[in-house]
C-alpha positions in Angstrom: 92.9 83.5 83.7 92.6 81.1 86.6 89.3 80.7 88.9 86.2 80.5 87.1 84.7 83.2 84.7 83.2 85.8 86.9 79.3 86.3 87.0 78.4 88.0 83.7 76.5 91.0 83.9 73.8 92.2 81.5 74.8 95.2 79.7 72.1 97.8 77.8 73.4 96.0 74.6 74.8 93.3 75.4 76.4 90.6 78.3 79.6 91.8 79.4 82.2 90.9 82.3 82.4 94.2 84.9 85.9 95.5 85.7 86.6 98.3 87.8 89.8 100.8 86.7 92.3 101.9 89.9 94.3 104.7 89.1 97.4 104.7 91.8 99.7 107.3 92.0 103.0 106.8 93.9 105.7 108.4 94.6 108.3 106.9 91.7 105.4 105.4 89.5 101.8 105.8 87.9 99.5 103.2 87.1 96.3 102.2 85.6 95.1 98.3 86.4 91.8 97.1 85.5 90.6 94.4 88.0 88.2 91.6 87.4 85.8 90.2 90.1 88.1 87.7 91.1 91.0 90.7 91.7 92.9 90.0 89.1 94.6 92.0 86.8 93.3 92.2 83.3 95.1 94.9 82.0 97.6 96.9 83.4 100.0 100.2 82.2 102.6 101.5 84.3 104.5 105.0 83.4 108.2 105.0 85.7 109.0 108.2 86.3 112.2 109.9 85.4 114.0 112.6 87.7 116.4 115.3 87.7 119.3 112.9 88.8 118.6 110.9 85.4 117.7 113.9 83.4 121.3 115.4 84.3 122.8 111.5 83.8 120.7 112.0 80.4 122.9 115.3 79.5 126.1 114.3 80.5 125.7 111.0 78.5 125.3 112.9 74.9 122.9 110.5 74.2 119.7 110.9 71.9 117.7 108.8 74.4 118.5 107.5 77.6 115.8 104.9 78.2 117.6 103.5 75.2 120.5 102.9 76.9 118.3 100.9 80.2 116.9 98.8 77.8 118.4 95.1 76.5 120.2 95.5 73.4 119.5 94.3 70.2 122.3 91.9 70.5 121.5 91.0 73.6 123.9 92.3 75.6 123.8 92.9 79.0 125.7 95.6 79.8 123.6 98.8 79.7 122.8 100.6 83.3 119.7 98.9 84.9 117.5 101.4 86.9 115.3 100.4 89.7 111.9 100.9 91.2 111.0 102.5 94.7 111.3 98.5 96.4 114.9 98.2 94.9 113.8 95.6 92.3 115.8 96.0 88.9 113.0 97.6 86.4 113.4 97.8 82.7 110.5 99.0 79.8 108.3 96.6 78.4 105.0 97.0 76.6 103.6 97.4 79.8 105.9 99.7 81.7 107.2 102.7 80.3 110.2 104.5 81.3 109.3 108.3 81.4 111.0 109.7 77.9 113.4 112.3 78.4 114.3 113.2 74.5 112.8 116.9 73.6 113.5 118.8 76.5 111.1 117.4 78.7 110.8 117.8 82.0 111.3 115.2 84.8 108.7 114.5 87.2 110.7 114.8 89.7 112.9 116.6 90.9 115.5 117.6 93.7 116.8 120.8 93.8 118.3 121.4 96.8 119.2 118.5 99.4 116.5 117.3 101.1 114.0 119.0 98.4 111.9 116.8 96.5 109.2 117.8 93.8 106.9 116.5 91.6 105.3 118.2 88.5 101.5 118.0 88.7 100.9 118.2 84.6 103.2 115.7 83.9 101.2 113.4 86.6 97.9 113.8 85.2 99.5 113.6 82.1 101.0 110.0 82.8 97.4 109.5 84.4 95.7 109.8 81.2 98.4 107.7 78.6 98.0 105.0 81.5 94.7 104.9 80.6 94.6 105.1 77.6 97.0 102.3 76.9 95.0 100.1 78.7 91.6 101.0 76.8 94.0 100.4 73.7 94.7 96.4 75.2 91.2 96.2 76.1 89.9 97.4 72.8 92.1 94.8 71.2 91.6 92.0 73.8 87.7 92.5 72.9 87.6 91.9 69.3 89.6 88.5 70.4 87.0 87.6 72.6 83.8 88.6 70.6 85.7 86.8 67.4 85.5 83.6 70.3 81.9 83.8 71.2 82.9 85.3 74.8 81.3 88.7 76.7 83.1 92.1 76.0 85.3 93.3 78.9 83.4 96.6 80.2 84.8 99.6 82.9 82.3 99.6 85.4 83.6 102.5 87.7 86.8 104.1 88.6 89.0 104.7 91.6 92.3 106.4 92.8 95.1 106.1 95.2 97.4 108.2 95.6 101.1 109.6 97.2 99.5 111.4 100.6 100.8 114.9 101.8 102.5 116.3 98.7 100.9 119.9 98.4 100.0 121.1 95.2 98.5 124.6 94.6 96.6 125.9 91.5 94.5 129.0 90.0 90.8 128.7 90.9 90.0 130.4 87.5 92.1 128.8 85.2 93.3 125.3 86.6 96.1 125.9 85.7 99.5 124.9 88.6 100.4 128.2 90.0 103.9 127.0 89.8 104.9 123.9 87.6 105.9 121.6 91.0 104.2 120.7 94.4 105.9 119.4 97.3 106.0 115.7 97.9 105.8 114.6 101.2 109.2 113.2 101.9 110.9 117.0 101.5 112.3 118.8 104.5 112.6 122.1 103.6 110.2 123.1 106.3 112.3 122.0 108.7 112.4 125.6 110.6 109.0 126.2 110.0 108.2 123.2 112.0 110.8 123.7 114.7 110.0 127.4 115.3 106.4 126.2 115.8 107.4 123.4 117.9 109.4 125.8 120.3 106.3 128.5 120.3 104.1 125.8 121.5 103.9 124.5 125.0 103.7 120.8 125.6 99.8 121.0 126.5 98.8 122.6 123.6 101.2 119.9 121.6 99.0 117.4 123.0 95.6 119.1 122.4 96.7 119.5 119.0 97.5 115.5 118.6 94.3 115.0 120.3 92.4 116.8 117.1 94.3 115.4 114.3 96.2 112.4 115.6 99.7 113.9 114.2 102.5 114.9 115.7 102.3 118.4 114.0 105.8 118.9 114.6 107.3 117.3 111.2 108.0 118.1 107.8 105.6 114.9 106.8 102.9 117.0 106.7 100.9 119.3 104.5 100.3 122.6 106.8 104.0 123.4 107.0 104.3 122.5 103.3 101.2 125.2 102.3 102.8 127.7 104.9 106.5 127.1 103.1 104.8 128.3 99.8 102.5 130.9 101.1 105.5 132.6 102.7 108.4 132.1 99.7 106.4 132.3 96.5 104.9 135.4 95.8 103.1 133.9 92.7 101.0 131.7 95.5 100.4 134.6 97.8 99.4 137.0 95.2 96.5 133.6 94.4 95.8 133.6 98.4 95.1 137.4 98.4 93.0 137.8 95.7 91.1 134.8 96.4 92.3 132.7 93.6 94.2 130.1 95.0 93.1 126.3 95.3 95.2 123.9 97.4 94.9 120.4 97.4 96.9 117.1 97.9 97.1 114.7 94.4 93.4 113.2 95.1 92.3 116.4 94.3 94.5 117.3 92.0 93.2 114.4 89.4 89.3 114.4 90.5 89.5 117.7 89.8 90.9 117.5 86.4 89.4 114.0 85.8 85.7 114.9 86.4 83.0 116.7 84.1 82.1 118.9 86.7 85.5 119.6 87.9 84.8 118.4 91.5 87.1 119.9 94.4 87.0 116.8 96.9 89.3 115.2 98.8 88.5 112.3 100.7 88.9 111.5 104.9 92.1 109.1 104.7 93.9 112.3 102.7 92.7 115.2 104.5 93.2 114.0 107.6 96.9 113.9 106.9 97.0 117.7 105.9 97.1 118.9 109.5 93.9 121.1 109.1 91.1 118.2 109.9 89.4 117.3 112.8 89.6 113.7 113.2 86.4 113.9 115.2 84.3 116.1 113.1 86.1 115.1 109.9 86.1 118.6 108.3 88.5 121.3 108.4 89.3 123.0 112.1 89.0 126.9 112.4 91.6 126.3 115.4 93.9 124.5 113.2 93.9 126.5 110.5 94.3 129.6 112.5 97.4 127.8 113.8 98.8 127.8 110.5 97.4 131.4 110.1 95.3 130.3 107.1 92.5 132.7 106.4 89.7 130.1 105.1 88.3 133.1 103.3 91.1 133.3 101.1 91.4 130.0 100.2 89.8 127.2 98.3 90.0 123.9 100.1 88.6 121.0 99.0 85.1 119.7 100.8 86.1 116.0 102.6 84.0 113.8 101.8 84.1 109.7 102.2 86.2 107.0 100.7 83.2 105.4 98.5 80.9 108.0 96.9 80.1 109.2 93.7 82.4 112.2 92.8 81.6 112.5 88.9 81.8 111.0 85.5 85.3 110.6 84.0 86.7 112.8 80.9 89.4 113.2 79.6 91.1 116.7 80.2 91.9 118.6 76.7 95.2 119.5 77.8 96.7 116.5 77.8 95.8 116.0 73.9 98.9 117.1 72.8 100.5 114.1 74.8 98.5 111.3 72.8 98.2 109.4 70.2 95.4 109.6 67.8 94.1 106.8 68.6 94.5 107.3 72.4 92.4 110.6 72.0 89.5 108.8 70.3 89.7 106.0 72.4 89.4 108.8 75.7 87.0 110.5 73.7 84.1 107.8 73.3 85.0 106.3 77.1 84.4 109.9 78.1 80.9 110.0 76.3 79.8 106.6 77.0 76.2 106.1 78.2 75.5 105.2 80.8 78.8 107.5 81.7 82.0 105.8 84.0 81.8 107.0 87.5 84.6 107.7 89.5 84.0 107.1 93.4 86.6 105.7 94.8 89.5 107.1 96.8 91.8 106.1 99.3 95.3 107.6 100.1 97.6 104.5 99.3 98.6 103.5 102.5 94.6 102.9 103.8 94.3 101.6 100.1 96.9 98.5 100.7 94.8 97.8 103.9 91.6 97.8 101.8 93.5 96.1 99.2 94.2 93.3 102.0 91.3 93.1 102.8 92.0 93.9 106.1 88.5 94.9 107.4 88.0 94.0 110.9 89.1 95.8 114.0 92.8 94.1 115.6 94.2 93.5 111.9 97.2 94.8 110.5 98.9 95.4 107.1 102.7 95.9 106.6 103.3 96.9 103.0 107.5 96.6 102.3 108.7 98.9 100.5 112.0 101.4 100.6 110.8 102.1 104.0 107.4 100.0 105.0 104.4 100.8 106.6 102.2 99.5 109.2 98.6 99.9 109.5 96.6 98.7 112.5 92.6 98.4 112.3 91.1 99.6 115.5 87.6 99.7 113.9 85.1 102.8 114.6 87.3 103.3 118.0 89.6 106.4 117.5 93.1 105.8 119.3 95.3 108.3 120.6 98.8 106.8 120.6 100.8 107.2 123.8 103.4 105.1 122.1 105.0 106.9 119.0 102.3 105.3 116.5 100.0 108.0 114.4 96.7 108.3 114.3 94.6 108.5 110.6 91.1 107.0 108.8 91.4 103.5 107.7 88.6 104.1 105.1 85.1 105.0 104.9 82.3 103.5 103.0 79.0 105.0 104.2 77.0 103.1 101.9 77.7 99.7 103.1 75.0 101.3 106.2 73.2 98.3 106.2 75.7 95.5 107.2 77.1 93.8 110.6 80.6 94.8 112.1 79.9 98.7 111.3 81.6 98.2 108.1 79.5 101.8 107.1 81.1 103.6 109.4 84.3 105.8 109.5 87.2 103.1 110.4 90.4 104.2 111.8 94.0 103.1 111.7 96.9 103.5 114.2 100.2 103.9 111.8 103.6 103.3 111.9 107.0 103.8 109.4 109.7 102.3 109.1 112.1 104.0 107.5 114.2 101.1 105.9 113.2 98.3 104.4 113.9 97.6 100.9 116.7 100.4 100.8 119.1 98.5 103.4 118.8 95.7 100.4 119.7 97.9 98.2 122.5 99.0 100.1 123.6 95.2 100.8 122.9 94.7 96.7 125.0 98.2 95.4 127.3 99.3 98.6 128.7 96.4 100.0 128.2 93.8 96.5 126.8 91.0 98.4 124.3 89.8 95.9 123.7 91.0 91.9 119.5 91.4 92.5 117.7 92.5 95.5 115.8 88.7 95.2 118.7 87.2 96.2 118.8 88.3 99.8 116.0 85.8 101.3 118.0 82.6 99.7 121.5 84.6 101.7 119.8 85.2 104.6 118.5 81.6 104.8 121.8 80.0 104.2 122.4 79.7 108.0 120.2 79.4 111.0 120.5 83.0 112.9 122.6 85.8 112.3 125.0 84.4 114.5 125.3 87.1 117.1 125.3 89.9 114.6 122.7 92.4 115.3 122.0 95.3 112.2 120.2 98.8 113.2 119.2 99.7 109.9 119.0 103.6 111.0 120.7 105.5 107.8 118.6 108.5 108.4 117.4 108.1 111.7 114.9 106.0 113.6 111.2 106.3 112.9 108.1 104.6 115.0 108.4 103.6 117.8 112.0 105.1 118.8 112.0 108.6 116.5 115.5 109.4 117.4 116.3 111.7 114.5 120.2 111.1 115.9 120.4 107.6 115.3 122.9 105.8 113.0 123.0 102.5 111.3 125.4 100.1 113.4 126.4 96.5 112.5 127.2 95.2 116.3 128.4 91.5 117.5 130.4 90.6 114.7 133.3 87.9 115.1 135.5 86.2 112.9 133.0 83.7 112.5 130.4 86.4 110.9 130.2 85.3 107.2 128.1 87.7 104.2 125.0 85.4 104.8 125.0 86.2 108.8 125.1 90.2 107.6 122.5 89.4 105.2 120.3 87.7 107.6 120.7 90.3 110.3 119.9 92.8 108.0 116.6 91.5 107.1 115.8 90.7 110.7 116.6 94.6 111.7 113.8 95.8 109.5 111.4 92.6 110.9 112.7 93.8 114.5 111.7 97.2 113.5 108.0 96.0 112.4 107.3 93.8 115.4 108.6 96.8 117.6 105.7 98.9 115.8 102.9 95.9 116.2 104.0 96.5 120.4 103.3 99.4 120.5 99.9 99.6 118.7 99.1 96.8 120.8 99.8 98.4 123.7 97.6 101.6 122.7 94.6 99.0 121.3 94.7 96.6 124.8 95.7 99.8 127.6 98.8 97.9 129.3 102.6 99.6 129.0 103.1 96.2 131.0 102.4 93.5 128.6 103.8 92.9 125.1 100.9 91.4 123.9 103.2 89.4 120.7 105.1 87.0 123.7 102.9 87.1 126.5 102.8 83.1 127.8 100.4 81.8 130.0 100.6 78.6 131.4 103.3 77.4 128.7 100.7 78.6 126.1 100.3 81.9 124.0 98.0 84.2 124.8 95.4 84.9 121.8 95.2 88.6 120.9 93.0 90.4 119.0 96.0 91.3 116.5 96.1 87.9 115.2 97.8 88.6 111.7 100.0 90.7 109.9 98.8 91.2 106.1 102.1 91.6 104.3 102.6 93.3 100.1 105.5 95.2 98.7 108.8 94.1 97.2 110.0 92.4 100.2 107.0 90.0 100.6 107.6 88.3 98.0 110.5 86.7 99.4 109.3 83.2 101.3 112.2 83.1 103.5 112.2 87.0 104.6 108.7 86.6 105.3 109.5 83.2 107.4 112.1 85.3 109.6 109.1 88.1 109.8 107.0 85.3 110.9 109.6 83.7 113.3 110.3 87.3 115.1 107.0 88.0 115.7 105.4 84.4 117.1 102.9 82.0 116.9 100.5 84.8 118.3 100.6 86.6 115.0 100.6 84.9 111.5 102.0 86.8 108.2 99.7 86.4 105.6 101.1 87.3 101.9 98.4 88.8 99.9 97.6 86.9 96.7 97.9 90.1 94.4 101.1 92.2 94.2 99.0 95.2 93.5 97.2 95.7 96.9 97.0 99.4 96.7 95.7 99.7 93.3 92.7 96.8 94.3 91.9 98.7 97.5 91.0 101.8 95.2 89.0 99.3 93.1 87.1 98.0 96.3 86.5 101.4 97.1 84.8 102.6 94.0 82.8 99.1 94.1 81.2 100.0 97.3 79.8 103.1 96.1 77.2 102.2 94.5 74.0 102.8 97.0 72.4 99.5 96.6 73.7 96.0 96.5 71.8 95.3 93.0 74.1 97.8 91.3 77.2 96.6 92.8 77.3 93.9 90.0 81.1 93.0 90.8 81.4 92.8 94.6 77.9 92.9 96.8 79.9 93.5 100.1 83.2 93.4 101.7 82.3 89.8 102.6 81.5 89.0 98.9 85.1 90.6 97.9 87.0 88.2 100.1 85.3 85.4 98.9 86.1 86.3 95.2 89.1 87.2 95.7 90.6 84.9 98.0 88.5 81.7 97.4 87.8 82.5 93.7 84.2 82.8 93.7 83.9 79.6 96.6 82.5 79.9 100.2 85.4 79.5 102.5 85.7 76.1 103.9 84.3 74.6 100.6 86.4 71.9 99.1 87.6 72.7 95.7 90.3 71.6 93.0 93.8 73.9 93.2 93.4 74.7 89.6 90.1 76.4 90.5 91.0 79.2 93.1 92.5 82.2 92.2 94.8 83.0 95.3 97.9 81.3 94.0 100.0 83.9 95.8 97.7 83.9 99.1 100.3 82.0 101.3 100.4 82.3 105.1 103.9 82.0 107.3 104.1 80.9 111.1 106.6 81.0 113.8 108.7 78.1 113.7 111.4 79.8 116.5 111.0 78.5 120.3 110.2 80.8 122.8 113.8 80.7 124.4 115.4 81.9 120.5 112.8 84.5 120.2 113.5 86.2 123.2 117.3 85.9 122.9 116.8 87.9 119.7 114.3 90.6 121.3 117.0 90.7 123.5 119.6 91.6 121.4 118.0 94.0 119.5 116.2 96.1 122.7 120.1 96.1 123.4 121.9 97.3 120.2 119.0 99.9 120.0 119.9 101.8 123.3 123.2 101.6 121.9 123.2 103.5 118.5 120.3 106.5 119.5 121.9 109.6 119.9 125.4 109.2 117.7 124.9 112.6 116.1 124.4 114.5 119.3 126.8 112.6 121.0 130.1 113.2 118.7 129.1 116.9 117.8 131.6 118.9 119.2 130.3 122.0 121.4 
């Protein structure tokens, strides 16, 4: 471990070092990380899911064992078939990541049925859930009697929080727990694309805009839950039969696992996930009887979850019986005696995982941002207790909410809200560079590619495979690869292929600054004045996911956007997993039992500065923030607006190919 030891904290038996567990469930992946004070990870299990694409690639192989065949042989050959996480980045098992077994029959967790369909089984995610966790109470166990045998403090789970995949609908029986059917619907599945568009065309533009005014959503997509919870209430009878007879319990993943995770079997959900359903109030923050009549959901015949905060006690964790038949012995006794412990392991944190990665960036104050790179990415501006209405493409949803940091300056106890942006791809137009075209072997290679020359060299790349999301949403868009010459090499491709997804971010950080500072006249990322930049509230751009980790993407993102707004790298890898940790560390009412961060202050300072005031001089073996690394513009004001240029240009030019070739 680098840094220094963390404070210890007196146990009822004994001294012990707090860690907080963060659950995160994405959309490819579950995980189970237990951080220390100074945000590091001291354990970590990660289960890779597999899918109905490699469960049929399993059957046609005739093989006993497909992970088998992804892993290094025994000879050390390299020629099995590599498989690859969400960010493109080549993945294979280790002791710490599993690859979702397929041997036995078993069934994928997800799945796509139908193009454009895309669902998840909810067993097998608890189930994942719960053999993440137990691995990791298996390392601690062991990593324990090491440090006992050496005369240091036991490792101890303080608390527990979640992150999680937002939108994806699941439903289940009120009296038995049980799924209703064996999937839900993850959020990236269109298949209530004429729910959506039926209710758009019934709906006159002033009551589309009331609508956004309540829940800060354009209603009018497949992205959220309400046309997902209508889909099922209208083409599965099992679901309506539930709804009429009172029996039926919807929730989104959240409260899927507090539900199963908890003693009491607690139906919650928390702000940053309801509010993505389509049924909340942003103002009231609690389910709308307007909204829910829109969707012609009877609230009487439903069970919805009660929204609640970000940072609260929910209940104690145990371990669900049904997923005994998944785990070792050892695992199950392990569970077991966690579950009884006394004094017994809350869990009270939650955050959906986009809100998490700004937690987990610590990202606190109004005017900051967070753009997490992933297959698409993400952006995330802070705009504090203020609630923004977009009038420029951006969506509106909770930040996070910790009520009991009451008590502290900047209104840190308050509801915060976020203006939101996605890009819709990032890592995957690597991925195409890496498998389509063969330009590089590994997705890390593209920074060094890009590097190798100055600029793109004219060459301008709208990454829009599927459409352009915020700001543009043209649905009709098409990827386009424009001003190429015989000069244009692989490396000027490369480069302006990672500058069309940094384009694409700083077009997003416009228009959230034009929604935060009122002026459709200003871009608030080049505005000069006298020779000088203007200083902006949005300052910096907190940066995480696979493409981050890249110095010289992250120098082009840097160069793109300016010397008004500085890209800061976060020094752990796993932002959305630590904001869930912060979470559940703030729950605790009073600042004497919050033994592992006081405040959001103290978290910073821990985990940035590794336990040292900012500004205070220390040694570089001493800090903990290895990875912390910060990037600014190093283009000239002529270059950058050459570029801008370019790319406001070869936008205007690829919107609208599918309408325009379609043949009436």
């Amino acid at each position: 471990m680098s840094g220094k030891e963390p404070v210890i904290q007196s146990g009822s038996e004994r001294e012990v070092v707090p860690l907080v567990a963060s659950i995160d469930v994405g959309t490819t992946s579950s995980r189970v990380i237990l951080f220390n004070k100074l945000g590091q990870e001291i354990s970590k299990h990660q289960i890779e899911y597999s899918t109905s694409a490699s469960q049929q690639a399993y059957s046609a192989s005739g093989e006993r064992n497909l992970d088998e065949k992804r892993r290094p042989s025994s000879n050390g050959s390299d020629n099995e078939q590599p498989i690859f996480s969400a960010e493109g980045i080549a993945i294979e098992a280790t002791e710490y990541l599993e690859i979702e077994d397929l041997e036995n029959n078993v069934e994928p967790t997800l799945r796509f049925p139908r193009p454009g369909w895309v669902e998840c089984k909810p067993v097998n995610i608890l189930e994942n859930v719960v053999q993440c966790f137990a691995a990791n109470l298996i390392s601690m166990d062991r990593v324990n009697g090491d440090r006992v045998s050496n005369g240091l403090p036991p490792y101890r789970i303080k608390c527990v929080g979640i992150a999680n995949m937002r939108e994806t609908t699941l439903v289940w029986s009120k009296k038995t727990g049980i799924p209703l059917i064996d999937y839900g619907i993850v959020w990236n599945d269109v298949r209530t694309t004429e729910i959506v568009q039926k209710k758009k065309d019934e709906t006159s533009e002033e009551y589309q805009r009331h609508l956004r005014e309540m829940t800060g959503l354009p209603l009018f997509s497949t992205y959220f839950s309400c046309s997902k919870l209508r889909w099922l209430l209208d083409n599965v009878p099992a679901v309506s039969k539930a709804y009429e007879e009172n029996d039926l319990v919807f929730g989104t993943v959240d409260t899927w696992l507090i539900f199963n995770l908890t003693h009491n079997h607690v139906l919650v959900t928390d702000v940053t996930n309801a509010c993505r359903t389509g049924f909340m109030n942003l103002s009231t923050k609690n389910y709308d009887d307007e909204l829910l009549k829109y969707w012609n959901i009877d609230k009487e015949k439903i069970h919805l979850p009660k929204i609640v905060s970000s940072s609260e006690y929910y209940g104690n964790f145990v371990v669900p019986k049904c997923t005994k038949k998944t785990l070792t012995p050892t695992a199950w006794d392990l569970l077991t005696s966690f579950s009884n412990r006394t004094p017994p392991v809350p869990i009270q944190g939650c955050l959906g995982d986009q809100s998490a990665s700004l937690v987990g960036q610590l990202a606190f104050k109004p005017g900051s941002a967070k753009c997490t790179y992933g297959t698409g990415c993400f952006l995330l501006y802070n705009t504090g207790t203020t609630k923004l209405i977009s009038n420029h493409g951006a969506l509106t949803t909770f930040a996070y909410w910790f009520p009991n940091l009451h008590n502290e300056d900047d209104d840190y106890g308050k509801p915060h809200y976020a203006l939101e942006g996605s890009v819709a791809v990032a890592g995957a137009v690597v991925q195409w560079l890496r498998d389509n075209l063969r330009l590089f072997p590994r997705a890390e290679d593209v920074g060094p590619l890009a590097s190798a020359v100055p600029d793109s060299g004219g060459v301008v790349f709208v990454p829009a495979f599927s459409g352009l999301f915020a700001p543009y949403w043209d649905p009709d868009a098409r990827a386009t690869i424009m001003g190429m010459s015989q000069y244009t090499t692989a490396s000027h491709i490369a480069r302006a292929a990672v500058e069309g997804v940094c384009y694409q971010a700083r077009a997003i950080l416009k228009a959230m600054s034009s929604d935060a500072f009122g002026s459709d006249n200003k871009d608030f990322l080049e505005e000069v004045v006298d020779e000088t930049y203007e200083k902006t509230a949005l300052s910096s751009l907190a940066v995480d996911g696979g493409m981050s980790r890249s110095d010289e993407v992250m120098q082009i993102q840097a160069d793109i956007l300016g010397p008004c707004v500085k890209v800061r790298r976060s020094p752990t890898s796993e932002c959305t997993a630590l904001g869930a940790a912060i979470a559940a560390a703030m729950a605790f009412e009073s600042e004497e039992e919050r033994i592992i961060w006081k405040n959001l202050k103290d978290v910073k300072k821990w985990v940035y500065y590794g336990g040292f005031e900012r500004g205070e001089t220390v040694s570089s073996n001493t800090t903990s923030n290895s990875n912390l690394k910060v990037f600014s513009s190093k283009s000239s004001n002529q270059d950058r607006r050459k570029g801008w240029k370019m790319w406001e240009t070869a936008i205007e030019r690829c919107k609208g190919w599918i309408s325009d070739i379609q043949i009436s």
